[in-house]
PDBQT receptor file of N, H, CA, C and O in Angstrom, charges set to zero:
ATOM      1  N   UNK A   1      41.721 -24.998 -68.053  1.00  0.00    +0.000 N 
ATOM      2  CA  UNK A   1      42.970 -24.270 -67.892  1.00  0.00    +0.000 C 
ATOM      3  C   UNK A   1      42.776 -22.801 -68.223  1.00  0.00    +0.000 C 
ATOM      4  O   UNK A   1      41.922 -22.648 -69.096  1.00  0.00    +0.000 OA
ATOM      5  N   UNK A   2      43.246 -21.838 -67.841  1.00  0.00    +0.000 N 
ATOM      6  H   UNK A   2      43.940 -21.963 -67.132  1.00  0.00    +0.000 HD
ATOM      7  CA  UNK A   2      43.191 -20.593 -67.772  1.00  0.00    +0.000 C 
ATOM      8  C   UNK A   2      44.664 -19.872 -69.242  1.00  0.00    +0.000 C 
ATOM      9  O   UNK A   2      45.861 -19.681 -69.458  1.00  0.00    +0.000 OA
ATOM     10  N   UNK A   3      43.469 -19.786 -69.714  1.00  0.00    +0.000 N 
ATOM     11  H   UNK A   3      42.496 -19.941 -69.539  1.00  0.00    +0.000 HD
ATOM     12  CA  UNK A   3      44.673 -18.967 -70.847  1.00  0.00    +0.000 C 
ATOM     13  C   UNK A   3      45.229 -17.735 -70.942  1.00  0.00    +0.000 C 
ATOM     14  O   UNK A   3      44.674 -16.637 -70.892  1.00  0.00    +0.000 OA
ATOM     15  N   UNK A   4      46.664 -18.083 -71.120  1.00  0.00    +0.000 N 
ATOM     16  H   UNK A   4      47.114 -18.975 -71.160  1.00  0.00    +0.000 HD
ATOM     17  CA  UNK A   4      47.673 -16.458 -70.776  1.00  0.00    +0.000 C 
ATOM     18  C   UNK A   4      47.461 -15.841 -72.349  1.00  0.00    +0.000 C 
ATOM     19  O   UNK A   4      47.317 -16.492 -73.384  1.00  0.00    +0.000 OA
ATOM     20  N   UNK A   5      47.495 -14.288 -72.163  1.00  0.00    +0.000 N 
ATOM     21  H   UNK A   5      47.612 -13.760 -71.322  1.00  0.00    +0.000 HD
ATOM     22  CA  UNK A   5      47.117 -13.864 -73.488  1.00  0.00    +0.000 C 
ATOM     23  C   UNK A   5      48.731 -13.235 -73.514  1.00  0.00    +0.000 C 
ATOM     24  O   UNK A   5      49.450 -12.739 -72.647  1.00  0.00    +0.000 OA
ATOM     25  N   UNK A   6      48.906 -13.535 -75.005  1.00  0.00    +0.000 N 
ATOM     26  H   UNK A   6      48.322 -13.938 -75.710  1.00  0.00    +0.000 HD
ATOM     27  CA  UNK A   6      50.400 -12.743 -75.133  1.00  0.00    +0.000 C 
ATOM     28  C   UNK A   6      50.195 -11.153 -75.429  1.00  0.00    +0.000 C 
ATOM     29  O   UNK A   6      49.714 -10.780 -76.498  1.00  0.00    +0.000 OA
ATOM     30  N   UNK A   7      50.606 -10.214 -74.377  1.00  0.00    +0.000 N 
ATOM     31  H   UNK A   7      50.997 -10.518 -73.508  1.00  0.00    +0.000 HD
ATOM     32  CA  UNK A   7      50.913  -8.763 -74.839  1.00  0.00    +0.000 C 
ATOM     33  C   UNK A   7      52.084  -8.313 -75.998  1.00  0.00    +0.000 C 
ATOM     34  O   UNK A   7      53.253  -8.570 -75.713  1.00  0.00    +0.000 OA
ATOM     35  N   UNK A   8      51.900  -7.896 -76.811  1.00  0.00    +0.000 N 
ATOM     36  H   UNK A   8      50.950  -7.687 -77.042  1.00  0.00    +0.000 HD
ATOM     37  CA  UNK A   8      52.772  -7.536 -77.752  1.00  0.00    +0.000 C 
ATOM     38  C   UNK A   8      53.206  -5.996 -77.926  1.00  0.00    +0.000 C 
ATOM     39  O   UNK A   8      52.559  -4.977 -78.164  1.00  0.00    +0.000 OA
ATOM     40  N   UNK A   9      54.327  -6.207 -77.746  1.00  0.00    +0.000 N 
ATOM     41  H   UNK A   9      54.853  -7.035 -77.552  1.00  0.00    +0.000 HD
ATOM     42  CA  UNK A   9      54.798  -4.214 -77.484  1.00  0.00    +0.000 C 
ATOM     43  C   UNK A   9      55.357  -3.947 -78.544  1.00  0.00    +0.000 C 
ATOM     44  O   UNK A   9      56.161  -4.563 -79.242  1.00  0.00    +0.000 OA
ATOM     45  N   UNK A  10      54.702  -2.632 -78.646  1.00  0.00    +0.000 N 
ATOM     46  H   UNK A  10      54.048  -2.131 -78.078  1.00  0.00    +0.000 HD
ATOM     47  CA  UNK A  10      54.969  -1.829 -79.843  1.00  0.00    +0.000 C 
ATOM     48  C   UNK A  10      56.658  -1.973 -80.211  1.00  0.00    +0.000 C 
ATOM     49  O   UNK A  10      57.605  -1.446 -79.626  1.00  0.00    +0.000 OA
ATOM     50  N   UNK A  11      56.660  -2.840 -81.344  1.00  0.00    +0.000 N 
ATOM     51  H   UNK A  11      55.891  -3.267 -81.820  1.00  0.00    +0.000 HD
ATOM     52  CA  UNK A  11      58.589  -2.573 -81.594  1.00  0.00    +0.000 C 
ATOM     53  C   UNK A  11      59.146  -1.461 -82.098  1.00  0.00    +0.000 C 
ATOM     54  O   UNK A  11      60.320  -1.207 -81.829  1.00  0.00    +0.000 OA
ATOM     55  N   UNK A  12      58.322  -0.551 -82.979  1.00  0.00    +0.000 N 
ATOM     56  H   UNK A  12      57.368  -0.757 -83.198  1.00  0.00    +0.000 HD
ATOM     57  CA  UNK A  12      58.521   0.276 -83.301  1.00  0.00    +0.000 C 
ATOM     58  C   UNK A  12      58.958   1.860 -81.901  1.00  0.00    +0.000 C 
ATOM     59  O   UNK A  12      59.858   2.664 -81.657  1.00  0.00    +0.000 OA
ATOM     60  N   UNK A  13      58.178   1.627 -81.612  1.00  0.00    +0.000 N 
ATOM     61  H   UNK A  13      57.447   0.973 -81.810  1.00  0.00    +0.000 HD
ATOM     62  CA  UNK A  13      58.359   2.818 -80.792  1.00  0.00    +0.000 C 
ATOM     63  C   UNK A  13      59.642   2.140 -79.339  1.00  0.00    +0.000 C 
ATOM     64  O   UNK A  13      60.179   3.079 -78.751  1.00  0.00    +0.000 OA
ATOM     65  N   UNK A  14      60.060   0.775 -78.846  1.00  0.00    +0.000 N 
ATOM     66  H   UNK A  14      59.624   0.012 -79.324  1.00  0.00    +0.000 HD
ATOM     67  CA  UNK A  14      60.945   0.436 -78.744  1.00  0.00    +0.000 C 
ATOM     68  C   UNK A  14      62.456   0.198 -79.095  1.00  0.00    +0.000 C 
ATOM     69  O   UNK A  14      63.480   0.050 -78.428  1.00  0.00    +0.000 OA
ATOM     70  N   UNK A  15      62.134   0.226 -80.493  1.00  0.00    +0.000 N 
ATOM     71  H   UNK A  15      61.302   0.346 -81.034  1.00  0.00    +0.000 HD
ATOM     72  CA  UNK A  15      63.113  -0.037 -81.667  1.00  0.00    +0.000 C 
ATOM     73  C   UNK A  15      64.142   1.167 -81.248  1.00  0.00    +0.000 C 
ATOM     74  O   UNK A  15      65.280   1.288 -80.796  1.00  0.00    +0.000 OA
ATOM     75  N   UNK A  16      63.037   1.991 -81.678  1.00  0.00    +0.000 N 
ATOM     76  H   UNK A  16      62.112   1.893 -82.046  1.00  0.00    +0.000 HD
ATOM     77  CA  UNK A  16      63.791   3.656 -81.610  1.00  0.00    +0.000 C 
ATOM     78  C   UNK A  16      64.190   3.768 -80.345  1.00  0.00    +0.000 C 
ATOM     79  O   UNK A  16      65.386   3.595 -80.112  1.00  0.00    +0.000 OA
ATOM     80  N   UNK A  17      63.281   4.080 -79.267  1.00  0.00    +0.000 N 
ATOM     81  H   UNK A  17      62.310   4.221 -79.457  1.00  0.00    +0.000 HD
ATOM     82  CA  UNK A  17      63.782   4.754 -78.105  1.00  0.00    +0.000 C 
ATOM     83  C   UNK A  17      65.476   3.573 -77.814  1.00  0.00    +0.000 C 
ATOM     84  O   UNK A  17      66.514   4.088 -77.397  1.00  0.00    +0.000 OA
ATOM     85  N   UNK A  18      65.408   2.519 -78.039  1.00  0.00    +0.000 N 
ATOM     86  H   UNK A  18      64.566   2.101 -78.378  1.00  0.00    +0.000 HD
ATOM     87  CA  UNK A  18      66.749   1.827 -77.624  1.00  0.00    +0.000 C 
ATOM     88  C   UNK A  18      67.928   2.444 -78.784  1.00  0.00    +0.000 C 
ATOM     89  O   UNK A  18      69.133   2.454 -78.532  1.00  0.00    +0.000 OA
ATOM     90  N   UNK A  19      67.440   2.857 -79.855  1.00  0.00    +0.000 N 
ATOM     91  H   UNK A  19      66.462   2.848 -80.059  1.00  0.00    +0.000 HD
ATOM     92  CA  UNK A  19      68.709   3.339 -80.829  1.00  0.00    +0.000 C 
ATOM     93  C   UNK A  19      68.881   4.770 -80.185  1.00  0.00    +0.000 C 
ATOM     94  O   UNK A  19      69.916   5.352 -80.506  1.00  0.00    +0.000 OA
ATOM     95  N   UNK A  20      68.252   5.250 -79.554  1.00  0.00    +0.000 N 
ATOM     96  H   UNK A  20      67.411   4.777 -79.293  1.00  0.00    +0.000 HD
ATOM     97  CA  UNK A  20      68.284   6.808 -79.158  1.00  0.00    +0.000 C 
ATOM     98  C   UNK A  20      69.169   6.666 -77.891  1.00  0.00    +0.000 C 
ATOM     99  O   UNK A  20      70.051   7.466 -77.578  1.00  0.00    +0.000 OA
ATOM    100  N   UNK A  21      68.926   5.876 -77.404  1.00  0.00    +0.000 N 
ATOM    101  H   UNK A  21      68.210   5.226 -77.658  1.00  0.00    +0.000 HD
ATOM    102  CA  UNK A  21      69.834   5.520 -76.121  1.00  0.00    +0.000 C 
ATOM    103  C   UNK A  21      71.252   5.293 -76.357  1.00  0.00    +0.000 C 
ATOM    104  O   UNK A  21      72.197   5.973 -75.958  1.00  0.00    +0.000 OA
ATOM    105  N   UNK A  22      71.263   4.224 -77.073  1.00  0.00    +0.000 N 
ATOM    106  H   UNK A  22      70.496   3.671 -77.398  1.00  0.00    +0.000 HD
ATOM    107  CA  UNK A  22      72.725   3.556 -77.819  1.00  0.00    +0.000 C 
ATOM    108  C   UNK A  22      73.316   4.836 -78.418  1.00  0.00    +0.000 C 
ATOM    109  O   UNK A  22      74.535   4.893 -78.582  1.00  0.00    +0.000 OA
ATOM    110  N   UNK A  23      72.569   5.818 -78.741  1.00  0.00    +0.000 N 
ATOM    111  H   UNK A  23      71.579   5.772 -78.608  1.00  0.00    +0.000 HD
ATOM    112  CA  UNK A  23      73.328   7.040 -79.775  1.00  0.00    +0.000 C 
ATOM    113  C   UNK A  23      73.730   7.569 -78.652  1.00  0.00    +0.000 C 
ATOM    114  O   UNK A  23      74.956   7.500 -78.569  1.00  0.00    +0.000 OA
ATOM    115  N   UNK A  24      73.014   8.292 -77.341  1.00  0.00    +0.000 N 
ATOM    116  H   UNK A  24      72.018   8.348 -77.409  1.00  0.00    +0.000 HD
ATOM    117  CA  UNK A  24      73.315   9.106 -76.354  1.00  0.00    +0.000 C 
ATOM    118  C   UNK A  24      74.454   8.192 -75.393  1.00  0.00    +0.000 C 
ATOM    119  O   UNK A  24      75.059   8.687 -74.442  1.00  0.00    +0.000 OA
ATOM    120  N   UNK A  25      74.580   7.014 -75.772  1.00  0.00    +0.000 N 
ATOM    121  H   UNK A  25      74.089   6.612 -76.545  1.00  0.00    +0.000 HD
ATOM    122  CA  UNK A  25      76.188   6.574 -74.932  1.00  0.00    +0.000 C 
ATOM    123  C   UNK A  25      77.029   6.522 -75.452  1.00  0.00    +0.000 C 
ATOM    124  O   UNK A  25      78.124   6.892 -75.028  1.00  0.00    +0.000 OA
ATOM    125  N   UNK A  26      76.769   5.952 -76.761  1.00  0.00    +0.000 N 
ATOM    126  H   UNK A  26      75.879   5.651 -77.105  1.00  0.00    +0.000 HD
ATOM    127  CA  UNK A  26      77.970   6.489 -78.077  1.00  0.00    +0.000 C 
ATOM    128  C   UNK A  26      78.622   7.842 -77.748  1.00  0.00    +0.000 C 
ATOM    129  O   UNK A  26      79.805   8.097 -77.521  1.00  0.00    +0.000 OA
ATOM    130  N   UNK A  27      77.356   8.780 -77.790  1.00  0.00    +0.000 N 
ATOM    131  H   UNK A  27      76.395   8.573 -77.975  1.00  0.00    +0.000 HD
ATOM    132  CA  UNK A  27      78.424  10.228 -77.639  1.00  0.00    +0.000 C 
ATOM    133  C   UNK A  27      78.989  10.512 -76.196  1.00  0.00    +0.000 C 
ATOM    134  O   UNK A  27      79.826  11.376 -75.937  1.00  0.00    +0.000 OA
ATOM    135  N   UNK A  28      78.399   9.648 -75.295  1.00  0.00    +0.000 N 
ATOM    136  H   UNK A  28      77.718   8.946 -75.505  1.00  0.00    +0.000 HD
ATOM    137  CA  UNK A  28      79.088  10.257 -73.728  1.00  0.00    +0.000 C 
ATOM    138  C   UNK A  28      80.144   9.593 -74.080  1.00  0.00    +0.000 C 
ATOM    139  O   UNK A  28      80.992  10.372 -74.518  1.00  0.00    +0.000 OA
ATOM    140  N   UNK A  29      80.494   8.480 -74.091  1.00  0.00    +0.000 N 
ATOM    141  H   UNK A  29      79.806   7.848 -73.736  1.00  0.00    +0.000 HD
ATOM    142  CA  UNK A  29      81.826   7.758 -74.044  1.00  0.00    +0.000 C 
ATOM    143  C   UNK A  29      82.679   8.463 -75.034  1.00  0.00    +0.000 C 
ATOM    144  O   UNK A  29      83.835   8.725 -74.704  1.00  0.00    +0.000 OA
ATOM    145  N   UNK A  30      82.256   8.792 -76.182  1.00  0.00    +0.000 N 
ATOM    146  H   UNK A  30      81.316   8.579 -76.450  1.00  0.00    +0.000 HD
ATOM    147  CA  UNK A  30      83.076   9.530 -76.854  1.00  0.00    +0.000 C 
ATOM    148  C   UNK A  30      83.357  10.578 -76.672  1.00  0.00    +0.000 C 
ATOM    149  O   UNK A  30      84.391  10.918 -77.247  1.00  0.00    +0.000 OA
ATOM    150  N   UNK A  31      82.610  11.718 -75.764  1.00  0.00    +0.000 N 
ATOM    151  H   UNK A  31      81.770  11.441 -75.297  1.00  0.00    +0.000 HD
ATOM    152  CA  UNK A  31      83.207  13.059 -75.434  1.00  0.00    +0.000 C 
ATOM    153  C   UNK A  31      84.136  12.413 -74.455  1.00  0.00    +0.000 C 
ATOM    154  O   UNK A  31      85.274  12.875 -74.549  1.00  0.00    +0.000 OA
ATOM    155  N   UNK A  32      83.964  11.251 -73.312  1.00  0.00    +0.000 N 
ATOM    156  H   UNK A  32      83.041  10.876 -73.235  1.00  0.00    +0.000 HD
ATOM    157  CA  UNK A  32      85.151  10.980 -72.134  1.00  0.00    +0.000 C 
ATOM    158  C   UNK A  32      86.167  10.513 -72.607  1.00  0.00    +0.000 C 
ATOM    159  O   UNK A  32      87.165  10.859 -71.976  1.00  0.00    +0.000 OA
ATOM    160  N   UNK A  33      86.399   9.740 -73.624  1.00  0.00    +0.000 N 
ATOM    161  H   UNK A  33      85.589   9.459 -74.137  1.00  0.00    +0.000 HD
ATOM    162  CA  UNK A  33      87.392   8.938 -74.409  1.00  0.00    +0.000 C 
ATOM    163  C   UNK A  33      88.376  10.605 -74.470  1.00  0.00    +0.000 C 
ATOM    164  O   UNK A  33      89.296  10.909 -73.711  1.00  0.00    +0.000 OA
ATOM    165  N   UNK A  34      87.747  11.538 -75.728  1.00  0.00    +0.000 N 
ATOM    166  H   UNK A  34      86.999  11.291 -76.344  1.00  0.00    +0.000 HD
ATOM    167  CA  UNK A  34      88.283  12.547 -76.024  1.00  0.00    +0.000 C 
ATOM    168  C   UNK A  34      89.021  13.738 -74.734  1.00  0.00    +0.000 C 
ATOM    169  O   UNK A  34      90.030  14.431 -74.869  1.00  0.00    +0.000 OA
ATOM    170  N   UNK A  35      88.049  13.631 -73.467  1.00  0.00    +0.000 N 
ATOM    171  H   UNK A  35      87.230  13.068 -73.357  1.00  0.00    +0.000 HD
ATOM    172  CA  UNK A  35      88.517  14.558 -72.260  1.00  0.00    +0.000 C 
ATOM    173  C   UNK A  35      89.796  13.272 -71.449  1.00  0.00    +0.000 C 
ATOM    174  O   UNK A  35      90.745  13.681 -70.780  1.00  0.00    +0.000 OA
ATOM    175  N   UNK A  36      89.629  12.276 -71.613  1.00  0.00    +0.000 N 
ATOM    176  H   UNK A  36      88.858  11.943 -72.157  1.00  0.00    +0.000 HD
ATOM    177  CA  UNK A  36      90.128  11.698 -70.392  1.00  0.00    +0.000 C 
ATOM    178  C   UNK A  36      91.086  10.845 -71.054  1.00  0.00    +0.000 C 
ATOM    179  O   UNK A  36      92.035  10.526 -70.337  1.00  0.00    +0.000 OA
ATOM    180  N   UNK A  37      91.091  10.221 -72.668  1.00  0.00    +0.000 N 
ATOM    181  H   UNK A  37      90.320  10.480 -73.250  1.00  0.00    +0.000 HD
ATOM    182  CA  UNK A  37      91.781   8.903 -73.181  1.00  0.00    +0.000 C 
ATOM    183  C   UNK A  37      93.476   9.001 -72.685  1.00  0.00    +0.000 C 
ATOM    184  O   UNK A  37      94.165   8.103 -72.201  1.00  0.00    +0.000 OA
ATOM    185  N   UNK A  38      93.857  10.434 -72.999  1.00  0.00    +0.000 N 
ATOM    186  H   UNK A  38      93.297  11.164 -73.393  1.00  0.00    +0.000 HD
ATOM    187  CA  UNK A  38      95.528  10.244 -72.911  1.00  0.00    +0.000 C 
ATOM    188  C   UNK A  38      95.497  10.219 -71.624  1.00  0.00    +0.000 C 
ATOM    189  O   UNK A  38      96.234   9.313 -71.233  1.00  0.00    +0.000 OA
ATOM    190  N   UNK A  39      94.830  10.964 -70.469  1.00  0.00    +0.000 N 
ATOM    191  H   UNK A  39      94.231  11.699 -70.786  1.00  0.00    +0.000 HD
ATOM    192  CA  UNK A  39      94.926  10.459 -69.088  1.00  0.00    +0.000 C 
ATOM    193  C   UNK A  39      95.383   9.132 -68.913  1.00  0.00    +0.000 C 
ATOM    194  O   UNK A  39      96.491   8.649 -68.679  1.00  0.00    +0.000 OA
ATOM    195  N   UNK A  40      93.723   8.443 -69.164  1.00  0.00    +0.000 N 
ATOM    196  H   UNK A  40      92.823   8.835 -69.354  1.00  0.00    +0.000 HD
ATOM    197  CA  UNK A  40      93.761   6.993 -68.845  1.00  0.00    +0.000 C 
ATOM    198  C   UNK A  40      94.762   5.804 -69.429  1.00  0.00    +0.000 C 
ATOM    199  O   UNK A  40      95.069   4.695 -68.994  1.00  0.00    +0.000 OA
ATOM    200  N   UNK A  41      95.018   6.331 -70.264  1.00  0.00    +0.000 N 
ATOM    201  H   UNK A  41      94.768   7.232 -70.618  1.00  0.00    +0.000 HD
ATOM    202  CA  UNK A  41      96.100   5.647 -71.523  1.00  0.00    +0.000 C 
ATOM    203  C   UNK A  41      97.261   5.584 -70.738  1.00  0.00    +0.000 C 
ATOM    204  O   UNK A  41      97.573   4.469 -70.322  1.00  0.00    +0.000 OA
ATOM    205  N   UNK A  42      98.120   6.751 -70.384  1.00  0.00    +0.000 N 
ATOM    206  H   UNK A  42      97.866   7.657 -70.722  1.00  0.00    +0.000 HD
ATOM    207  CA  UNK A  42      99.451   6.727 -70.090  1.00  0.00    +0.000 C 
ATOM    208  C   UNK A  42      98.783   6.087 -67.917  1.00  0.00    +0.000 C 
ATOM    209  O   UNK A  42      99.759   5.520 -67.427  1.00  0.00    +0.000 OA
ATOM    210  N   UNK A  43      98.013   6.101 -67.244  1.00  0.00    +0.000 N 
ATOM    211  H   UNK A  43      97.220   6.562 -67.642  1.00  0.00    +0.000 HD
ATOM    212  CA  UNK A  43      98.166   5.269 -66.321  1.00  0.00    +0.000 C 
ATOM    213  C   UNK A  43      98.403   3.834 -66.365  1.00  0.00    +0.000 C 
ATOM    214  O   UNK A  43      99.222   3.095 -65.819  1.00  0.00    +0.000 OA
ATOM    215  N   UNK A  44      97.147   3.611 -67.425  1.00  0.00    +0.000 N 
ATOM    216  H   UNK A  44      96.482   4.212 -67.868  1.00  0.00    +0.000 HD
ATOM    217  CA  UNK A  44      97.264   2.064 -67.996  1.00  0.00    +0.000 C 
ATOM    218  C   UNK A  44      98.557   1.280 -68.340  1.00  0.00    +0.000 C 
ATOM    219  O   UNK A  44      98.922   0.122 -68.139  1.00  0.00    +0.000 OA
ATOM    220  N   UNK A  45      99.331   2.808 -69.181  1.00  0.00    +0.000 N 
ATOM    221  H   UNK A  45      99.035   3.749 -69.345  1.00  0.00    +0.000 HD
ATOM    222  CA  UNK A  45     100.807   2.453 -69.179  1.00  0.00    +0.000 C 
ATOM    223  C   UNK A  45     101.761   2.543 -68.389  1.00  0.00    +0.000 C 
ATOM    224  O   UNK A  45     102.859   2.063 -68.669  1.00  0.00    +0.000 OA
ATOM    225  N   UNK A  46     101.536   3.129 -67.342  1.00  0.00    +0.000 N 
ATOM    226  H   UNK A  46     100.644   3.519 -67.114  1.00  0.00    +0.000 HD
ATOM    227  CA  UNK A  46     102.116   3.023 -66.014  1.00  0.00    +0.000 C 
ATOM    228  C   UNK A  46     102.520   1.721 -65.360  1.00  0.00    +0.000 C 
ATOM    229  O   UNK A  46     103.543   1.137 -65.004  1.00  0.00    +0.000 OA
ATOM    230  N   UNK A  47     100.755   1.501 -65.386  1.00  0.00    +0.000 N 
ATOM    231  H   UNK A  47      99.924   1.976 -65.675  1.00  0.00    +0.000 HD
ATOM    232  CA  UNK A  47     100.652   0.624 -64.396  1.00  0.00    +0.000 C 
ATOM    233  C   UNK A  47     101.336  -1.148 -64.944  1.00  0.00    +0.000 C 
ATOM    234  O   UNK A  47     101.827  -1.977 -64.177  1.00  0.00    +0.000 OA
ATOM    235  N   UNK A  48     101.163  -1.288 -66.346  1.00  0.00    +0.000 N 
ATOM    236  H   UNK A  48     100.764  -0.615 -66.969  1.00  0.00    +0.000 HD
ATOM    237  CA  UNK A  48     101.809  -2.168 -67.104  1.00  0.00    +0.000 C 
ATOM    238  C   UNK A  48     103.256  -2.116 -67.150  1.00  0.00    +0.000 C 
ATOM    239  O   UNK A  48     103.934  -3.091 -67.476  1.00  0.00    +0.000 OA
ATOM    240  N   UNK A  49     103.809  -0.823 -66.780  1.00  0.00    +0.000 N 
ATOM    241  H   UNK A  49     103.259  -0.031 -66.516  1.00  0.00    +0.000 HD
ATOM    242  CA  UNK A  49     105.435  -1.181 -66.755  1.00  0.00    +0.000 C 
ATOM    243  C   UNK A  49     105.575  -1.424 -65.466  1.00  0.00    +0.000 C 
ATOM    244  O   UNK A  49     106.210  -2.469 -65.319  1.00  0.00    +0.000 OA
ATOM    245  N   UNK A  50     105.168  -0.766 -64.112  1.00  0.00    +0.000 N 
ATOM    246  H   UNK A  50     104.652   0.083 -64.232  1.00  0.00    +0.000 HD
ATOM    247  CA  UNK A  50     105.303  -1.453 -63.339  1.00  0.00    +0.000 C 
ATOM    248  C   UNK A  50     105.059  -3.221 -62.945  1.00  0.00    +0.000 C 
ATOM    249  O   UNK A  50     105.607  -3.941 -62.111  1.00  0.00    +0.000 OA
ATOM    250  N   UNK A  51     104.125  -3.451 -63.833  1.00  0.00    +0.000 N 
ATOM    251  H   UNK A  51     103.680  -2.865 -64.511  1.00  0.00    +0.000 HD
ATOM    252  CA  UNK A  51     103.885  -5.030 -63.749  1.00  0.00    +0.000 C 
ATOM    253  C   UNK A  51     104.649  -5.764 -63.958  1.00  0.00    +0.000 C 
ATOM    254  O   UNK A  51     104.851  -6.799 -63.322  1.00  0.00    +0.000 OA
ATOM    255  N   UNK A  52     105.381  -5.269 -65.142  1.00  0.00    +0.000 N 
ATOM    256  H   UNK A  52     105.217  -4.429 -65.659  1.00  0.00    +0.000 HD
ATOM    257  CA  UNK A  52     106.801  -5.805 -65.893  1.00  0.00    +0.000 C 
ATOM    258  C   UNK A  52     107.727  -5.854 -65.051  1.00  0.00    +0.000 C 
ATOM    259  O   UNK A  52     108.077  -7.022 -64.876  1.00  0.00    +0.000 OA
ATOM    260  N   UNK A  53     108.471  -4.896 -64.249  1.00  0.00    +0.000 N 
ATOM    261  H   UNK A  53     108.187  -3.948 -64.391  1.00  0.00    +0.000 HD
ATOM    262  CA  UNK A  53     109.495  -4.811 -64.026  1.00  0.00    +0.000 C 
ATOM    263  C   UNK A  53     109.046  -5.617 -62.633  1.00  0.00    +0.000 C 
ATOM    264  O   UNK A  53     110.046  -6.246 -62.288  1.00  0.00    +0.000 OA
ATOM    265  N   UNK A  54     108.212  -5.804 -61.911  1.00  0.00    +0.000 N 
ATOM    266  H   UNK A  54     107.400  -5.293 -62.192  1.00  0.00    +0.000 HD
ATOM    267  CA  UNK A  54     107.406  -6.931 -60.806  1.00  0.00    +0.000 C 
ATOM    268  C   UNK A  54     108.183  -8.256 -61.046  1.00  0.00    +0.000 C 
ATOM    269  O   UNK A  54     109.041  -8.832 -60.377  1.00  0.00    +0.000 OA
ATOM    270  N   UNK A  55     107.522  -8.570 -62.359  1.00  0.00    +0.000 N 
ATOM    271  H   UNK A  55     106.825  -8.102 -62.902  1.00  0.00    +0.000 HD
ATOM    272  CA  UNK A  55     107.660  -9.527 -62.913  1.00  0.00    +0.000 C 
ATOM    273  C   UNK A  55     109.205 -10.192 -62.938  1.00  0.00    +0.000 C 
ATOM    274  O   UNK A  55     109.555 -11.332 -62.632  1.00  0.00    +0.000 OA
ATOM    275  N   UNK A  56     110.154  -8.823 -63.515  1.00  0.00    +0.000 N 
ATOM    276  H   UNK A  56     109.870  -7.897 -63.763  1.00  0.00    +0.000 HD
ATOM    277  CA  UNK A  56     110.985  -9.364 -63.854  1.00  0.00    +0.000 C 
ATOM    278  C   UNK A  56     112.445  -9.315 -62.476  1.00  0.00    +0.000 C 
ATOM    279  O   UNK A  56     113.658  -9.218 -62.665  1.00  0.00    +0.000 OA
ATOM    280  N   UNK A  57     111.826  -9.406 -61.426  1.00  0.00    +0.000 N 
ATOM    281  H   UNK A  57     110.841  -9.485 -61.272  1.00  0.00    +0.000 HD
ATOM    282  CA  UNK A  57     112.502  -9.042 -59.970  1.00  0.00    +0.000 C 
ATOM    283  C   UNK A  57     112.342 -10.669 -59.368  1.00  0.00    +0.000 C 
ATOM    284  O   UNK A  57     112.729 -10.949 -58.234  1.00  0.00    +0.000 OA
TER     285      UNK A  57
């Protein structure tokens, strides 16, 4: 039988580059949250009272 050798990747230098990532979406979403939240917020609430009053017809 032909034996598979296990490659083992550096966790360390994985470890990080994935926390560096997770940090750099942390802050995009959080600068868009901050530019866009009351936007998106009051459509969301829009669109939920219209559902309601759908509903209640």
């Amino acid at each position: 039988m032909n034996e598979q050798k296990c490659i083992k990747p550096n966790a360390e230098l994985s470890d990080r580059s994935v926390m560096l990532k997770m940090e750099r979406c942390a802050e995009f979403l959080a600068r868009m949250i901050e530019k866009y939240g009351r936007e998106v917020l009051a459509e969301m609430e829009a669109g939920e009272s219209e559902e309601k009053e759908n509903r209640e017809q």
